[in-house]
C-alpha positions as CSV (number, residue, x, y, z in Angstrom):
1,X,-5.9,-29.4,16.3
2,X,-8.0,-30.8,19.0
3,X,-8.3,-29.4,22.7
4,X,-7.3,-32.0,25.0
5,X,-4.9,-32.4,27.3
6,X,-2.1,-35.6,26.8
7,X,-1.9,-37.6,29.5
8,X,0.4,-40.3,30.8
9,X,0.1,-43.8,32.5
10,X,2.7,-45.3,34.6
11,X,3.8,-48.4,32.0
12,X,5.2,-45.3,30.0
13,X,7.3,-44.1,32.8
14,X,9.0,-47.5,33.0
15,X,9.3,-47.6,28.7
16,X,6.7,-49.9,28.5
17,X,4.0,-47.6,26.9
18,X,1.4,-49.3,25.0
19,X,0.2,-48.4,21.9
20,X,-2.4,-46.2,22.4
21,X,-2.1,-43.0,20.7
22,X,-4.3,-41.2,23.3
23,X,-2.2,-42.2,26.1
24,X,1.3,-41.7,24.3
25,X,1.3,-38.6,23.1
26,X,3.8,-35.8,23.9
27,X,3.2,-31.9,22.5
28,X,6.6,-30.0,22.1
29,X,6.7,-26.6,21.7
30,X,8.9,-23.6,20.3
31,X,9.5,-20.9,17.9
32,X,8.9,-21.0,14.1
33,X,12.2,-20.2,13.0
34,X,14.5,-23.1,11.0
35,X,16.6,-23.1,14.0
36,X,13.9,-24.0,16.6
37,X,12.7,-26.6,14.5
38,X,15.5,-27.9,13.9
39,X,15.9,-27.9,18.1
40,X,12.5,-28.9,18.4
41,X,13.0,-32.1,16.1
42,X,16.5,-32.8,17.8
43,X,14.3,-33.4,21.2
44,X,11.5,-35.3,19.5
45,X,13.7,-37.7,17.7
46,X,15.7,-38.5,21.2
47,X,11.8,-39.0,22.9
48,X,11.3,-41.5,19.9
49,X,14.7,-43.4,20.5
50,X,14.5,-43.2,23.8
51,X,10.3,-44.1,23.9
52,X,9.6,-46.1,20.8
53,X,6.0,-46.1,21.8
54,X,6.0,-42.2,22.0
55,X,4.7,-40.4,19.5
56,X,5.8,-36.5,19.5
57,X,4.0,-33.2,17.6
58,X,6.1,-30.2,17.5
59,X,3.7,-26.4,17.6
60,X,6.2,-24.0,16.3
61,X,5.1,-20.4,17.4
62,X,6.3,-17.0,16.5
63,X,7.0,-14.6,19.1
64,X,7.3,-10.4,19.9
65,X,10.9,-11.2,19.4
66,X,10.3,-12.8,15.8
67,X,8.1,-10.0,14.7
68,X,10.5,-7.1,16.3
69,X,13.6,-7.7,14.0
70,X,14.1,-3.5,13.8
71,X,15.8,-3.2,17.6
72,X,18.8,-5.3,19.5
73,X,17.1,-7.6,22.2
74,X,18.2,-5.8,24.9
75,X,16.6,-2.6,24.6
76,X,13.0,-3.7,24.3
77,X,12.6,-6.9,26.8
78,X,15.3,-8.8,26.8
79,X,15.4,-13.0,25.9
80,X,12.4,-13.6,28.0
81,X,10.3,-12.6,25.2
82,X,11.3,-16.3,23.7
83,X,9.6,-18.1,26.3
84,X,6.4,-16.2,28.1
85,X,4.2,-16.5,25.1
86,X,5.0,-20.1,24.9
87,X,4.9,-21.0,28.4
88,X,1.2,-19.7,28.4
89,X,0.3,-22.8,26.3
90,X,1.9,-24.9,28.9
91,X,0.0,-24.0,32.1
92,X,-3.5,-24.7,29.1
93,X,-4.7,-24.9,25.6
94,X,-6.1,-21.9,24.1
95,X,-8.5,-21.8,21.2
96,X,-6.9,-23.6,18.3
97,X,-3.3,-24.2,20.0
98,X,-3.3,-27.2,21.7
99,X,-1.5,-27.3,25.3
100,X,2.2,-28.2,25.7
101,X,3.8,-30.8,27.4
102,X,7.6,-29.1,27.3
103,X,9.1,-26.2,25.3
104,X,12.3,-26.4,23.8
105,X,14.8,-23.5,24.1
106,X,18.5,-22.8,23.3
107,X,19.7,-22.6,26.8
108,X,21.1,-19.6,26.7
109,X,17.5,-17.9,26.1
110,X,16.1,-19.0,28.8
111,X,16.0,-17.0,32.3
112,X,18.0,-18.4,35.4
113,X,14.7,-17.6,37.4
114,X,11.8,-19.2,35.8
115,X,8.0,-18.1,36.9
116,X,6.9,-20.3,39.7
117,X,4.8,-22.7,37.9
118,X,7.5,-24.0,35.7
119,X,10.7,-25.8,36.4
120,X,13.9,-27.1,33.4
121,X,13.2,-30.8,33.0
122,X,16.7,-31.5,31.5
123,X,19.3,-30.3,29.1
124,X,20.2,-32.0,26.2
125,X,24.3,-32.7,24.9
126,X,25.6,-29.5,23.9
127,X,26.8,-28.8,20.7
128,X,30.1,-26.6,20.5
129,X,29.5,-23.6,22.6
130,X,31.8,-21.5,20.8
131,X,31.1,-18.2,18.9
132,X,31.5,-18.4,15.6
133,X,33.4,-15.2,13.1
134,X,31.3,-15.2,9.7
135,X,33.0,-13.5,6.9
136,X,31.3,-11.3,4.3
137,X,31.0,-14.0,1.2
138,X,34.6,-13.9,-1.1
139,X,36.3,-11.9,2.0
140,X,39.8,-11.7,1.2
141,X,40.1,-12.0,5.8
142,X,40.2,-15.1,7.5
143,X,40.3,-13.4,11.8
144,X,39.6,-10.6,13.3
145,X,42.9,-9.2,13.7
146,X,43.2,-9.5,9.8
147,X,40.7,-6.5,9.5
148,X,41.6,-3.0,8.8
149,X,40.4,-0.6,11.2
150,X,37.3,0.8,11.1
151,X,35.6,-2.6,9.7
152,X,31.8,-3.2,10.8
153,X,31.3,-6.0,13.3
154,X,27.7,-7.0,13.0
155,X,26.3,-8.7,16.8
156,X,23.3,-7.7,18.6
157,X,24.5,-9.3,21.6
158,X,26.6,-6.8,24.6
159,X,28.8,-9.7,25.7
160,X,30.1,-10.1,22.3
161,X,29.9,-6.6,21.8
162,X,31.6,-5.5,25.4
163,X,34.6,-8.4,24.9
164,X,35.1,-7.0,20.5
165,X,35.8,-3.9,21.9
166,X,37.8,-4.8,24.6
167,X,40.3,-6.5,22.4
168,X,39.5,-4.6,19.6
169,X,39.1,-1.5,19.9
170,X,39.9,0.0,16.3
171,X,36.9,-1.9,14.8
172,X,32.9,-0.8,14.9
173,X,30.2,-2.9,15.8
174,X,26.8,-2.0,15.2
175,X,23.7,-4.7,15.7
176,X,22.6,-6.8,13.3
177,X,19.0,-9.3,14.5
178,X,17.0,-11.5,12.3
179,X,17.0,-15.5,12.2
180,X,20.4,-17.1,10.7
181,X,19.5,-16.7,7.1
182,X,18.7,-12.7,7.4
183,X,21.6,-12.3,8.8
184,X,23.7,-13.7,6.7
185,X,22.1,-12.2,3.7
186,X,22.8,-8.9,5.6
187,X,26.2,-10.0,5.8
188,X,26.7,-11.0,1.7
189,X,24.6,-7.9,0.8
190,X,26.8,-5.2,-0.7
191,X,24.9,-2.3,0.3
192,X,25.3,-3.2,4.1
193,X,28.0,-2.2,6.0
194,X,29.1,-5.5,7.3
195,X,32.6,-7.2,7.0
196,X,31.2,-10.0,9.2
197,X,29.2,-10.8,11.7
198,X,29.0,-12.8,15.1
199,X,26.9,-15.8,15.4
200,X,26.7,-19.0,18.1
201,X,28.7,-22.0,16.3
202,X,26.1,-24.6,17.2
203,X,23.0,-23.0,15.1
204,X,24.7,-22.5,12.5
205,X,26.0,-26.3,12.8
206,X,22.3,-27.3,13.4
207,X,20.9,-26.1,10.4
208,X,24.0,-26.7,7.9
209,X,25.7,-24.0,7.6
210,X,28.9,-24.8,9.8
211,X,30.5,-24.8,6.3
212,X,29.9,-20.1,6.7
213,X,32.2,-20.4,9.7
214,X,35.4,-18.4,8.9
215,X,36.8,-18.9,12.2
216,X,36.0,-20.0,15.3
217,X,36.7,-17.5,18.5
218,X,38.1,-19.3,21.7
219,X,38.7,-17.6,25.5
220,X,40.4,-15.6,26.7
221,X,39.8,-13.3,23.5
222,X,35.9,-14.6,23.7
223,X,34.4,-16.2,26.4
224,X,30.6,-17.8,25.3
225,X,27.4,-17.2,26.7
226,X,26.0,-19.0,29.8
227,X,24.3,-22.1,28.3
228,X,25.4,-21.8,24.6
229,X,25.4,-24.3,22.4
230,X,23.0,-26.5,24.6
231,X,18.8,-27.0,24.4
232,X,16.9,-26.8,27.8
233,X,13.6,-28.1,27.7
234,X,10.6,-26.5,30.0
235,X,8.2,-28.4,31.6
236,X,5.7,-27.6,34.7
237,X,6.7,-27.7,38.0
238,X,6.6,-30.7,39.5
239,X,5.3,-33.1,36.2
240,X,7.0,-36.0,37.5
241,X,5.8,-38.1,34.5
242,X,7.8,-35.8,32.1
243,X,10.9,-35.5,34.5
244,X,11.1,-39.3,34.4
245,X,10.8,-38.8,30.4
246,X,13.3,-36.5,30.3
247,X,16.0,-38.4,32.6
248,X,16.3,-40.7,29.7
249,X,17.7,-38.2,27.6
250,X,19.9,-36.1,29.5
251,X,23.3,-35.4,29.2
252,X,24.9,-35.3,32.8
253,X,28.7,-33.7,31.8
254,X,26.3,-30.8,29.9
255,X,24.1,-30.2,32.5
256,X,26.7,-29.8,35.5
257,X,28.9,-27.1,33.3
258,X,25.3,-25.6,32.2
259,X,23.9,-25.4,36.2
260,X,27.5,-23.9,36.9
261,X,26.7,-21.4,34.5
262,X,23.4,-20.7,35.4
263,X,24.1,-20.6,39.0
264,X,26.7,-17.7,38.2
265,X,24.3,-15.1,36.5
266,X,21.9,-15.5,39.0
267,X,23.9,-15.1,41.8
268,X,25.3,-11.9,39.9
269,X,21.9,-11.0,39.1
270,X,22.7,-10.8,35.3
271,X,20.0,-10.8,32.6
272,X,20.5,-13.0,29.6
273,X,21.7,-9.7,27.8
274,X,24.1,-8.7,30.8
275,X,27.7,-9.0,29.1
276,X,28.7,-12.3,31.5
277,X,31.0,-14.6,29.3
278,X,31.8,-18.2,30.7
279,X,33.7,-21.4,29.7
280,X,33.8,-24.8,31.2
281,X,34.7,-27.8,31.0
282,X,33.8,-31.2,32.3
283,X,36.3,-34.4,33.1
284,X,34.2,-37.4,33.2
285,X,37.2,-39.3,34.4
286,X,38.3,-37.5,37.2
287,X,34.5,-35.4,38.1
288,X,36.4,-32.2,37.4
289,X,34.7,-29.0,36.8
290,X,36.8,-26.4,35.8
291,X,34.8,-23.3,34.9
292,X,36.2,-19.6,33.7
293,X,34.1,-16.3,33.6
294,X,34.2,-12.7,32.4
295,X,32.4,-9.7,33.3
296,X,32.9,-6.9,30.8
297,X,31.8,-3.0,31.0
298,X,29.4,-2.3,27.9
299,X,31.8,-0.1,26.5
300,X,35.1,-2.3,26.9
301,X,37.1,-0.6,29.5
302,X,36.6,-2.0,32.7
303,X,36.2,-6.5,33.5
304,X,37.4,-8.8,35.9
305,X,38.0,-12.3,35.4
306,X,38.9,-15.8,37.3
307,X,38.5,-19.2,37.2
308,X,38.2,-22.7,39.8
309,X,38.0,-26.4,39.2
310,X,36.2,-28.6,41.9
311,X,35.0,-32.4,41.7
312,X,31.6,-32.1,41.3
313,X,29.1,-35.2,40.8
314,X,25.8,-33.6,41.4
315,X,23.6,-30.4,40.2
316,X,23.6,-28.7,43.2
317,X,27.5,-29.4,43.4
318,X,27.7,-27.1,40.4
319,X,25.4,-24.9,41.6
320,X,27.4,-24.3,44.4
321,X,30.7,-23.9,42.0
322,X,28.7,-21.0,40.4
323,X,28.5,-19.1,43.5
324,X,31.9,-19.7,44.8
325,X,33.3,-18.1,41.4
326,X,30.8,-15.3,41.8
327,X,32.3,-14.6,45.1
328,X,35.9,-14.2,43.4
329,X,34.7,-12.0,40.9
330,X,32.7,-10.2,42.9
331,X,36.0,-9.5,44.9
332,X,37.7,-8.3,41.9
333,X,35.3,-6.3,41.3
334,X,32.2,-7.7,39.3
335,X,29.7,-6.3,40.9
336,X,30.8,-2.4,40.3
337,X,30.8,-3.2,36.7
338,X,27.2,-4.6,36.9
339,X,25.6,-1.9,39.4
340,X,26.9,0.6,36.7
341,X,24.9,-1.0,33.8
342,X,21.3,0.5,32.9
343,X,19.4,-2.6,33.7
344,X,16.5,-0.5,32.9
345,X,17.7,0.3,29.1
346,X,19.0,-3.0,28.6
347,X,15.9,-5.1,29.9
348,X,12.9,-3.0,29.2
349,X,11.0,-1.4,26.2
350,X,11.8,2.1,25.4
351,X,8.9,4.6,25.8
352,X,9.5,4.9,22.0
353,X,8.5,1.3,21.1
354,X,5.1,0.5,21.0
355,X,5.0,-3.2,21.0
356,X,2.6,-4.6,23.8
357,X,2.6,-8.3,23.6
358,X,0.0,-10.0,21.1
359,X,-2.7,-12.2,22.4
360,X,-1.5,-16.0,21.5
361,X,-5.2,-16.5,20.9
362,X,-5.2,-13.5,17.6
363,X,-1.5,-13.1,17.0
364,X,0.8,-15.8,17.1
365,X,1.0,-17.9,13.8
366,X,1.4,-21.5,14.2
367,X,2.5,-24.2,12.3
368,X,1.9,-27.6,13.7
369,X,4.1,-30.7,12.4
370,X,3.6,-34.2,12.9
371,X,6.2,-35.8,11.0
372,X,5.8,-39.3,12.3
């Protein structure tokens, strides 16, 4: 791959790009798995629509996170180990890895404070948000309340986790981490203890395998993640050239529930992994937001809940939505339930784990595609 940087002249900007492969070149970025292909190529193809003159190469990386499939996220870093090793290849090429124009993420990966040098360009249409219950292959169940107590939950994640045993707690849940297909393999093996397992609806849409959904879990028995379901793509701060890019293919009612959302964790100061569960819900007609959260304990006993609707038309709009729901949790309560959470367990490495980050230069594998 050579070492150069794409650049971008004006006539692009405007969708009048001439064809000049030099000049109309963009490099996306992600991880390896199917799944962030699959995302990856979901935000090329809507460049190309969008762009006919645009041609896009997707650098699929592995991460820590990839290699660490032994431990739940939250106990050795947290979801920002999806994005720094990328985002190093934004700010410049290194060695054989060319340098990134955006990186694609699921949304909900990504941290509500980025580092300065980097901004979210856009967010695409989301897919369904929900979570999705995955039965154990030739399960007799079809819900959660149709298992017999003691049944094995498999979810990596504490906001699933936290809400599960909050509304149930006669079952176990124990974690279970590896892309989709390891998982469900652990799920379908007979020597593992799973009856099912928890996963996000819209990868296992993405990559066809909506068809393993046994059921699909709704509020107020499971409120999603902030940003589920929907891709956010990275770009540098300030690359006005890719912002204008972008604007062509964001999806404005996705992007006001998603900066509600995002607004809301970081006003409450809560990690990706903190167990805050959210839904919204945008009326295009009438400009209404209405937006519902939960904050749930780790261990299920204690969480506080509310909701508000407002017109909103803009991002900060939303933004402002976010905080004004944070301020009625945090009156119920919210903010005990957080301030008693070991942030320090939940976002950093145990002593235990010896996993220093690689250098992308001798340990990240890369596979570069450019399907035209």
């Amino acid at each position: 791959m050579p070492h150069h940087t794409m650049t971008f002249e004006s006539n692009i900007i405007n969708g009048n790009a001439r064809n000049n492969p030099a000049t109309n070149h963009i490099q996306i970025g992600g991880r390896k798995s199917t799944l962030a292909v699959v995302q990856s190529e979901i935000v090329k193809k809507e460049i190309e629509e969008a762009f006919p003159h645009i041609n896009c190469s997707i650098l699929a990386l592995s991460t820590l996170g990839d290699k660490i499939q032994n431990k739940p996220l939250y106990s050795f870093g947290g979801k920002s180990l999806w994005t720094k090793e990328l985002e190093i290849l934004l700010l410049d090429s290194i060695d054989e890895f060319p340098q990134l124009d955006l990186i694609v993420h699921s949304l909900k990966d990504m941290p509500t404070n980025l580092p300065d040098e980097f901004e979210l360009g856009c967010i695409l249409k989301r897919e369904d948000p929900r979570d999705a219950l995955v039965m154990r292959a030739g399960s007799p169940y079809k819900t959660l309340d149709d298992l017999p107590a003691g049944s094995v939950v498999g979810t990596s994640s504490i906001r699933r986790s936290s809400q599960l045993v909050k509304n149930y707690p006669h079952l176990k849940f124990d974690s279970v981490r590896g892309n989709l297909q390891t998982r469900l393999s652990k799920l379908d093996d007979d020597s593992q203890p799973f009856e099912c397992i928890i996963l996000a609806s819209a990868g296992l849409i993405r990559v066809g395998l909506g068809h393993r959904v046994t059921d699909y879990l709704n509020a107020p028995h499971m409120y999603y993640a902030v940003g589920q379901g929907a891709l956010g793509v990275e770009i540098r701060k300030n690359d006005t050239k890719m912002k204008n890019i972008l604007a062509k293919i964001s999806h404005i009612p996705t992007s006001l529930c998603c900066y509600a959302e995002r607004s809301l964790m970081r006003y409450l100061e809560g990690g990706c992994s903190v167990p805050i569960g959210v839904h919204t819900n945008y009326d295009e007609d009438s400009k209404v937001l209405k937006f519902e959260a939960i904050i749930v304990s780790p261990d299920g006993t204690q969480f506080v809940e509310d909701e508000l609707e407002a017109q909103v038309e803009t991002l900060q709009q939303a933004e402002a939505l976010g905080i004004q729901l944070g301020d009625r949790l945090i009156a119920k309560g919210a903010k005990d339930i957080l301030d008693k959470i070991d942030f320090n367990r939940i976002n950093q490495a145990p002593s235990t784990i010896n996993t220093p980050t690689p250098s992308i230069a001798t340990s990240i594998e890369a596979v570069v595609s450019t399907a035209n």
